[in-house]
N, C-alpha and C positions, 0 to 999 in steps of 0.2 A: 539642712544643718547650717546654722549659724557659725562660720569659722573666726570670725572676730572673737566670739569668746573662748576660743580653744587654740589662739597663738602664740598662751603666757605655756600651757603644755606642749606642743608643736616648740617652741625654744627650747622648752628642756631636754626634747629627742633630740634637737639638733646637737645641743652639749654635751648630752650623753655620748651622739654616735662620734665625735671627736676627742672623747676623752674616755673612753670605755677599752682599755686592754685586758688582756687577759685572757681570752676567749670565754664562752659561755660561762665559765666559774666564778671569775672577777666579774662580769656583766652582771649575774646574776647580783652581787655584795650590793654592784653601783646601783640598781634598781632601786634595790631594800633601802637605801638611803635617800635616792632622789625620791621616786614615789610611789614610796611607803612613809617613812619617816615627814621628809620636806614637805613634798604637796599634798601627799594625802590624796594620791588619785585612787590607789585600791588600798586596803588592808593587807596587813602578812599576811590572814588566811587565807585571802584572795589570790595574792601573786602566790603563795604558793600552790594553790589548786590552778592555778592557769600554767607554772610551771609543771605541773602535774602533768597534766595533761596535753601539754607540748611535748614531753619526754614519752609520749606514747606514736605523738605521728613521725614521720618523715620530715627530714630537713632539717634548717639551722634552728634550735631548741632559742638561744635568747632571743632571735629575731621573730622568732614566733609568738614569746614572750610579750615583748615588747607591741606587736601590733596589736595584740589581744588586749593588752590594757587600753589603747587608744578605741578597739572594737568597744571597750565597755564602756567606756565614756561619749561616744559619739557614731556607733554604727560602723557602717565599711568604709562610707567616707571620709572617717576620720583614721580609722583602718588603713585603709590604701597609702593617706599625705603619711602618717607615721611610718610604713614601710617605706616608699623613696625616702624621706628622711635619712634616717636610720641607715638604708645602705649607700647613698649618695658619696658619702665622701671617701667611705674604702674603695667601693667601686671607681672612684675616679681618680684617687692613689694606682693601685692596680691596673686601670686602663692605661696610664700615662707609665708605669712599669713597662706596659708591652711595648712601648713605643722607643727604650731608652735604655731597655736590658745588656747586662753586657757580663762580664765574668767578675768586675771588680764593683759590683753594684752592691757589695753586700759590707764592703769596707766601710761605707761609711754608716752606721747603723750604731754606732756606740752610743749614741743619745738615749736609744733604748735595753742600755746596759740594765738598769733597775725594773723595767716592767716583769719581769720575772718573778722577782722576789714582791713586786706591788703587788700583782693577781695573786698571791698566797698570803697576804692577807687582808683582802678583799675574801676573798672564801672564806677564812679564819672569821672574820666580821658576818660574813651570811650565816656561816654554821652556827656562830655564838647566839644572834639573834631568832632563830629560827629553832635551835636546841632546846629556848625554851617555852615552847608551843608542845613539843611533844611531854607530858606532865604525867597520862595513866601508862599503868606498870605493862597492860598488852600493848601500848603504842614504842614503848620505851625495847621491848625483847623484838618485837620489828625493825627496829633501827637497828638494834646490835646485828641480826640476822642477815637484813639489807647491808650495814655496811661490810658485814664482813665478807660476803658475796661478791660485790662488787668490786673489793679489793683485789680478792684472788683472780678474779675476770675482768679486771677492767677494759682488758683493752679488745673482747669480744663486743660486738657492737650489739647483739641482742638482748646482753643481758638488763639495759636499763627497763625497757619496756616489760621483761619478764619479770624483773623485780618490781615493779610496780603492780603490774597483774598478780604476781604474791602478797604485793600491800594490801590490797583492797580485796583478795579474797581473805586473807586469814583478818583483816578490819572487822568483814563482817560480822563475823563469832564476838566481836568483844560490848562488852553490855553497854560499857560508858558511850558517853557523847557528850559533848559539848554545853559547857553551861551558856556558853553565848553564840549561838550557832547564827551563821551566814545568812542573813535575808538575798537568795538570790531572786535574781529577776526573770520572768518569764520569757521566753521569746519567740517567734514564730521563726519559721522554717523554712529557710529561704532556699530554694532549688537551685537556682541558675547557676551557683558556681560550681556545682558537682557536674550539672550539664557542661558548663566551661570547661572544668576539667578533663571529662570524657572525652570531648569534642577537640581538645589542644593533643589529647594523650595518642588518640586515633589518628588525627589527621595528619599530626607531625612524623609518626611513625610510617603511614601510607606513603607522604610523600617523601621522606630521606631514602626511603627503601626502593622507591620509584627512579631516584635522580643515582643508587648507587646500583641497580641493574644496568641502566640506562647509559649511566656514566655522564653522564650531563656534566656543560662544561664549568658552572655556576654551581651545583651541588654542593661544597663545603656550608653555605650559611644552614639550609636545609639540613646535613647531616649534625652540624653542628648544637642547633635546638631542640633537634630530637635529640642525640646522647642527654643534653644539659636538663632538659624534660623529664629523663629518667633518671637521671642519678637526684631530682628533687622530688623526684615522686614514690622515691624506692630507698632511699640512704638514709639507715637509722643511725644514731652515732654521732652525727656532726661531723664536724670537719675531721677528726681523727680517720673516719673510715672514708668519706670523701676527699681528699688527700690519696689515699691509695689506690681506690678506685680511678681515680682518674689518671694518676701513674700508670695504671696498667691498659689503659685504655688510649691513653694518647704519646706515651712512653715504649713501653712493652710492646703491645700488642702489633702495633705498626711493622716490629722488626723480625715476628715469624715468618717462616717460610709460607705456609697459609696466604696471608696476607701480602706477600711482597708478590705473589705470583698470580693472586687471582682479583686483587684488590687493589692495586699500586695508589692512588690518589685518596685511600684516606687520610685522615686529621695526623698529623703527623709533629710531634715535638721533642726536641734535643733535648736531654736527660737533663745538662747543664743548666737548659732555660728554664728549666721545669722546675728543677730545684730552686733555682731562684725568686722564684714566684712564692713558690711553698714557703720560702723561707722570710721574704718581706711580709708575708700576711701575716705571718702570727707576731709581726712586731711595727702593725700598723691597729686603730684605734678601728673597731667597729667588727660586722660577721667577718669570719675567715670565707664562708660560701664565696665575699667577693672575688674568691681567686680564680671564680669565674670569668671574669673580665678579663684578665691578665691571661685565662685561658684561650679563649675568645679570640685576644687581639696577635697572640702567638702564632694563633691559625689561619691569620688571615698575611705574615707576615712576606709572601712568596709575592701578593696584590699592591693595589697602591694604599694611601693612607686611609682614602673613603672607606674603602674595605674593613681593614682594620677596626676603623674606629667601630664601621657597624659591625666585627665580628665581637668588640667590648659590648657592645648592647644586647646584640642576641645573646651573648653566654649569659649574663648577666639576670633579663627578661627568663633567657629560660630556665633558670635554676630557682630565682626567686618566685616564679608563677603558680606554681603545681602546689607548694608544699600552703602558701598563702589563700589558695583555692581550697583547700581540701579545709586547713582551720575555719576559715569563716563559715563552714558548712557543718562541720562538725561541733564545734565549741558552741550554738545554742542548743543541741542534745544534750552535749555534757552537762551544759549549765541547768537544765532543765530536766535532769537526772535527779538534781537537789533536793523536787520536792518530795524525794522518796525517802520517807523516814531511814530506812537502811542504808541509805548514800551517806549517809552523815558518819557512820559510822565505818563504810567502805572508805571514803576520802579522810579516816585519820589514820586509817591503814596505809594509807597513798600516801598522804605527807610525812608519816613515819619513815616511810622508806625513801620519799625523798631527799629529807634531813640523812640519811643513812650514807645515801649515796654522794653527797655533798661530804660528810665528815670523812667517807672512805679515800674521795678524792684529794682531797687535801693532805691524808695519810699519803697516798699514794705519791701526789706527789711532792710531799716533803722528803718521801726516800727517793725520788726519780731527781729531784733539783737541789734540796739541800744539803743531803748525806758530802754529795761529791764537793760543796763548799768548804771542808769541813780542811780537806786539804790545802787551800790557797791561803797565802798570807795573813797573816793576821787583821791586816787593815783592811783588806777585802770581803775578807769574813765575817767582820765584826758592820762592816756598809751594808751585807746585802743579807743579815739581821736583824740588821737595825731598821731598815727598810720592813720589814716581814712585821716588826712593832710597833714602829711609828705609823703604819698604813695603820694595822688594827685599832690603835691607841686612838688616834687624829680619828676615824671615822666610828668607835665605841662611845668615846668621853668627850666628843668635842662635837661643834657646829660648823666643822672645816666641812664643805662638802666636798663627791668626788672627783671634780673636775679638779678641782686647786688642789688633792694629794696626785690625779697625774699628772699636772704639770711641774710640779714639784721634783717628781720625779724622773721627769724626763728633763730637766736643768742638773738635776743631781748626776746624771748618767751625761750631762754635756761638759760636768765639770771632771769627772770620774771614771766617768768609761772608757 
């Protein structure tokens, strides 16, 4: 690989993962405009069969996203620079979290009064543009179907992956395709990372399980990258269900009787800290998975700082490893699924229902975030409105890109919030 000529896109990840709120739904808008629109690295129908098909595996769906485009343009090794990218800067918000946590950590956070209302319409701008890609009448009664599915279930974390296995099975029955269908590209089939996979999945598991019969006095990093291993190897959903799982796991779980009598030196974190954590990711620029770090460094906070820091990097390493191994192994099958005449028509079944799930969520949570605006002053109501249409507006009709509407935004919420 030639990386000189792939460090005018390599910048643009680095803008994106600094200026990207919202979590996957906003991510998802900033994409469609940085490159799709701007540079023209994939097409819509592109990103959204690679969204597609990140909402089928394990783990952070934009960040999956995101390295698959840089996979199409330059292989794994352009693959891999794109993910460090990409998580560098949350990860290292978040590791410097764990180092600085306190109860009054969350006071000063009003700069990010507006990303709220940003990320909805950043969706609003995904939806718009991507609404109108779905055109025949069976692609269009999948979307109503899909979104109305995923409204009533949102917040089960299986049901993306099944409605999408809905998409593409009831796709195939429909006669239409595409008058300008996808030249995808062929690709061979590279082993080693499903071996990596297996071989990180086994090994990590053998020895955390080893060092916690044992009791080993070093054991926490070990136990720590196996849990972080499995919750990227097994968490569909995103951070919504990752978030919980990990409450219960480094929260909860610690505090049964179970575990305080036969187990006493597991991973162990205060409710307060934990919260904390939770709650600066979703109002820091980049994956929420980083809250792996901040998990990481939590756990090592009993050691000295060395610890720490490495307990930010294994958490980190291990959450980001598994789900990046299994895509790069998978996504040339999928891609190479294309050349079956019937896929053409199974993936407009898949993008119907992606657009579905995309319009539901923005329903959704225009009654989860807006509804309750509805009460507050008028001039508060009429800002985080305004916000909701000037995002859409500036990134529909304009050549603002969306780094300069978040920083916008986040000046707006320095003056306002």
């Amino acid at each position: 690989m030639v990386l000189i000529r792939h460090i005018p896109f390599l910048r643009a990840v680095f803008f994106h993962s600094i200026s990207a709120f919202g979590g996957p739904q906003g991510h998802f808008g900033m994409m469609m405009k940085t490159f799709v629109e701007k540079r023209k690295d994939v097409t819509s129908k592109e990103l959204l069969d690679i969204n597609a098909f990140c909402q089928l595996m394990p783990g952070a769906t934009s960040t999956q996203t995101l390295t698959l485009i840089g996979y199409k343009r330059g292989g794994i090794p352009l693959a891999l620079l794109t993910l460090i990218i990409w998580m560098l800067p949350a990860v290292t918000i978040m590791s410097a979290l764990s180092f600085i946590v306190n109860q009054s950590s969350q006071k000063g956070l009003s700069v990010f009064h507006f990303i709220q209302p940003m990320a909805l319409g950043f969706l609003a701008f995904a939806s718009f543009k991507t609404l109108k890609l779905v055109q025949q009448k069976s692609s269009r009664i999948i979307l109503l179907i899909c979104a109305l599915a995923t409204y009533l279930f949102f917040k089960t974390p299986w049901i993306f992956p099944i409605i999408l296995i809905f998409g593409g099975i009831v796709g195939i029955f429909s006669k239409h395709t595409s008058e300008e269908p996808v030249k995808w590209k062929q690709r061979s089939i590279k082993w080693f990372p499903i071996v990596l996979f297996g071989f990180f999945f086994i090994t990590a598991a053998s020895i955390s399980e080893s060092a916690r019969k044992n009791d080993w006095t070093y054991r926490a990093p070990f136990n720590l990258f196996e849990n972080m291993y499995r919750f990227g190897s097994f968490v569909f959903g995103g951070a919504d269900v990752l978030i919980p799982v990990m409450y219960e796991q480094y929260v909860v779980r610690p505090e049964t009787d179970r575990i305080k009598s036969n187990n006493q030196n597991v991973i162990k974190i205060k409710q307060d800290d934990f919260l904390t954590g939770a709650g600066m990711v979703r109002a820091i620029p980049g994956p929420a998975f980083s809250i792996s770090a901040y998990i990481g460094g939590m756990s090592m906070t009993q050691k000295n700082w060395n610890w720490q820091l490495a307990g930010c990097i294994i958490g980190s390493i291990g959450i980001f490893m598994p789900s990046f191994l299994l895509c790069i192994f998978f996504y040339p099958l999928w891609e190479n699924l294309h050349r079956y005449k019937a896929m053409e028509r199974v993936m407009q079944g898949i993008n119907a229902a992606v657009v579905g799930i995309m319009i539901a969520s923005i329903v959704y949570l225009i009654s989860d975030t807006v509804l309750p605006q509805l009460g507050l002053p008028i001039t508060d109501a009429l800002l985080f409105f305004g916000v909701i249409a000037g995002t859409f507006t500036a990134l529909t009709f304009t050549k603002i890109q969306a780094p300069y509407v978040a920083a916008f935004c986040l000046l707006l919420g320095l003056i306002f919030g």
